[in-house]
N, C-alpha and C positions, 0 to 999 in steps of 0.2 A: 590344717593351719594354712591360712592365708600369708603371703611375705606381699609384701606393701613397699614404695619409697625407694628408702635406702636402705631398709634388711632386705628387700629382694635383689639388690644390685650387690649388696654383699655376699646374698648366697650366690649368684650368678658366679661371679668372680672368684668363690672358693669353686665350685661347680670346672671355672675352668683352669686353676692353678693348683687343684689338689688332686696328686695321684688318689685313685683307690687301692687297698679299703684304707679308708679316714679315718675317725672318729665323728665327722661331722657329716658322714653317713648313716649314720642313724639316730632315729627324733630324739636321742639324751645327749646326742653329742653337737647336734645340730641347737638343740638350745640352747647348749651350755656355751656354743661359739656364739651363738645371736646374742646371749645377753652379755659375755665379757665384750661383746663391741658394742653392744649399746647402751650400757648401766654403767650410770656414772658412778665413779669408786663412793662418791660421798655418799651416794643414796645407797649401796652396799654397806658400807661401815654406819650409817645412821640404823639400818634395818639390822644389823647383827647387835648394836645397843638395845635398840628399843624389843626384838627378841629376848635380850640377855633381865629386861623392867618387866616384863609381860609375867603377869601374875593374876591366877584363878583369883576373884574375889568371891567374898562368902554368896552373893545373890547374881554370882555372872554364873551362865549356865555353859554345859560343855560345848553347843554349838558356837556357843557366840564367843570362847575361849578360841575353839576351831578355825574358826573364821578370820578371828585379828591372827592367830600364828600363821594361817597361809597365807594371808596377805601381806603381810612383812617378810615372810618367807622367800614371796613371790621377788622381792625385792635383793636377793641375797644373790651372788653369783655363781657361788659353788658350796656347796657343803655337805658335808661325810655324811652317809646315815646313821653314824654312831652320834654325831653331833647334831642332828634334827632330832633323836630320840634324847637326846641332853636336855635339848633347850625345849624339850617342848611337856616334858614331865616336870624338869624343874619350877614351871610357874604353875603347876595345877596343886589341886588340894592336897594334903596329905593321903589320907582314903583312895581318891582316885588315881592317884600316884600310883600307891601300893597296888592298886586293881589292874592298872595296864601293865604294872613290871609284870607282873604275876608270873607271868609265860618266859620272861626276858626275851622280847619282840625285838627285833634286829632292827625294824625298817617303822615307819610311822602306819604301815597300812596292814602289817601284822600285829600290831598293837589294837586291833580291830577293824580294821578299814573304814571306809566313809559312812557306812552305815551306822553302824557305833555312833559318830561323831555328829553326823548332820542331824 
């Protein structure tokens, strides 16, 4: 990952005001501080709605299901893995629902990982 602007003068600046070990030492926690500082709340609480609307339709296929929940995802600041695997069964079909709980998948990537999905 590239830091560009003013996320790179951001992490500069945590770089020289944050003792270690951080959180923002390592790439989950380093993203998680670049997006609380650069995602604006509204575009967080629009993408945890339009999450919360997202629903399989009878002729949307699992990628293209895949694809809109990452990308609104992408958009979200922080959230549990117990609440990615919520929001992300809740809009799929009944069947396929039932097919990824099967295992009761903790995380979105035991639920099958990308393969599965793409």
């Amino acid at each position: 990952m590239n830091c560009v602007g003013k996320a790179l003068a951001h992490v500069q600046r945590l770089s020289v005001v944050t003792p270690r070990p951080h959180f923002c030492w390592t790439f989950e926690g380093l993203i998680s501080a670049l997006q609380a500082r650069f995602t604006y709340p509204e575009e967080d609480k629009q993408a945890r709605r339009a999450l919360d609307a997202l629903r399989m339709g009878n002729k949307t296929s699992a990628r293209t299901y895949c694809t809109q929940f990452e990308s609104l995802l992408d958009d979200v600041v922080h959230m549990s893995d117990s609440d990615v695997m919520y929001a992300f069964t809740k809009g799929l079909q009944p069947r396929l629902k039932e097919w990824v709980l099967h295992d009761r998948p903790e995380t979105l990537q035991a639920a099958g990982g990308e393969d599965v999905w793409k």
